[in-house]
C-alpha positions as CSV (number, residue, x, y, z in Angstrom):
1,X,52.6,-74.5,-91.5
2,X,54.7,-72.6,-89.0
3,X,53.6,-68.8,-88.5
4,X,56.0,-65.8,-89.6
5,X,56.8,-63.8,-86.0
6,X,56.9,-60.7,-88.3
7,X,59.4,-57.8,-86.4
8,X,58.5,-58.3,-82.9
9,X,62.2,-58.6,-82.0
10,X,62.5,-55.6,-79.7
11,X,65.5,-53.7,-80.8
12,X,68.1,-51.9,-78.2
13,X,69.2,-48.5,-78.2
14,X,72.3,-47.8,-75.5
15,X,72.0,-45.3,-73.5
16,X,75.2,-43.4,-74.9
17,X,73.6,-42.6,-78.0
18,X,71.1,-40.4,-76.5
19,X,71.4,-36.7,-78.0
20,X,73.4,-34.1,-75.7
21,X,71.8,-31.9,-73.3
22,X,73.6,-29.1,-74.0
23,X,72.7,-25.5,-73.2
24,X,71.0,-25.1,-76.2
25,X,68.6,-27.7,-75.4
26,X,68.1,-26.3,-72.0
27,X,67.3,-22.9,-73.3
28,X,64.8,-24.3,-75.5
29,X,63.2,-26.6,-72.7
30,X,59.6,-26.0,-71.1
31,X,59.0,-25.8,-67.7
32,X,55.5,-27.1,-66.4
33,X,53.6,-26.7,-63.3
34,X,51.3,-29.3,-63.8
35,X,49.4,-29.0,-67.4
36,X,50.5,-25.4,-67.4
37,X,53.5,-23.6,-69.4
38,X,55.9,-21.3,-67.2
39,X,57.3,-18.7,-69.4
40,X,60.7,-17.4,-68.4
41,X,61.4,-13.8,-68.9
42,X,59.8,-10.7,-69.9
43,X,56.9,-11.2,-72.4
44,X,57.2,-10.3,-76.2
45,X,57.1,-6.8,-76.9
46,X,57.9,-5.5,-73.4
47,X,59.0,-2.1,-73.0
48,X,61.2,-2.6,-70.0
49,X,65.2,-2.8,-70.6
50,X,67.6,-4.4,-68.2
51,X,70.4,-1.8,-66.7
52,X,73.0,-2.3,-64.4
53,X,72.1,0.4,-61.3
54,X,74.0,1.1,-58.0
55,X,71.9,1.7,-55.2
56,X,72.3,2.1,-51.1
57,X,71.8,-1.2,-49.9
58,X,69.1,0.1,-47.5
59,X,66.8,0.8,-50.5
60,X,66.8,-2.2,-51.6
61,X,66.5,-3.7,-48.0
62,X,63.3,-1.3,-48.3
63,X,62.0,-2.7,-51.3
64,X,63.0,-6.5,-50.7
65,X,61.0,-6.6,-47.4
66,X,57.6,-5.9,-49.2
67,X,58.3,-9.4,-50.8
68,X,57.5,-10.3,-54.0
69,X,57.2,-7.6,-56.6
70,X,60.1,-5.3,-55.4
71,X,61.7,-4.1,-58.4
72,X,58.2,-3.5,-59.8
73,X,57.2,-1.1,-56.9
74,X,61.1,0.3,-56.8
75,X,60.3,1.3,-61.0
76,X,56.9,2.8,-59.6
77,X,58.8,5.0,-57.1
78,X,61.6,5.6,-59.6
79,X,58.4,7.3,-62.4
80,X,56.8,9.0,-59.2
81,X,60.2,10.9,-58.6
82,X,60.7,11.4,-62.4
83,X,57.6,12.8,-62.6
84,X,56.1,9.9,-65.2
């Protein structure tokens, strides 16, 4: 008696039917470091807005060279002067 093989026929899928990587699919990508989640943008619920802001390009050589963090500490000045 000869033994059915049952489905072990492995079955080919091209290449070309793989879905788009469109920009949608980008946007809704993670990016890892390792095991761990990097979340683009500002958090939920975060106060800050974007605005569009001319300033003297030696301010924000000034802020710049403190690395990191600059438009952070440049807000900070910004609240000082205000007064906030």
């Amino acid at each position: 008696m000869e033994k059915s093989k049952g489905d072990t026929e492995r079955k080919w899928v091209d290449p070309d039917d793989a879905p788009e990587m469109d920009d949608d699919w980008f946007e809704r990508a993670e990016i890892r470091l390792g095991d761990k989640i990097i979340r683009r943008g500002r958090p939920p619920g975060s106060a800050k807005r974007l605005v569009s802001l001319r300033l003297d390009q030696a301010v924000i050589d000034h802020f710049r060279a403190g690395g990191p963090g600059w438009q952070s500490r440049l807000n900070e000045a910004l609240r000082k002067a205000a007064g906030l």
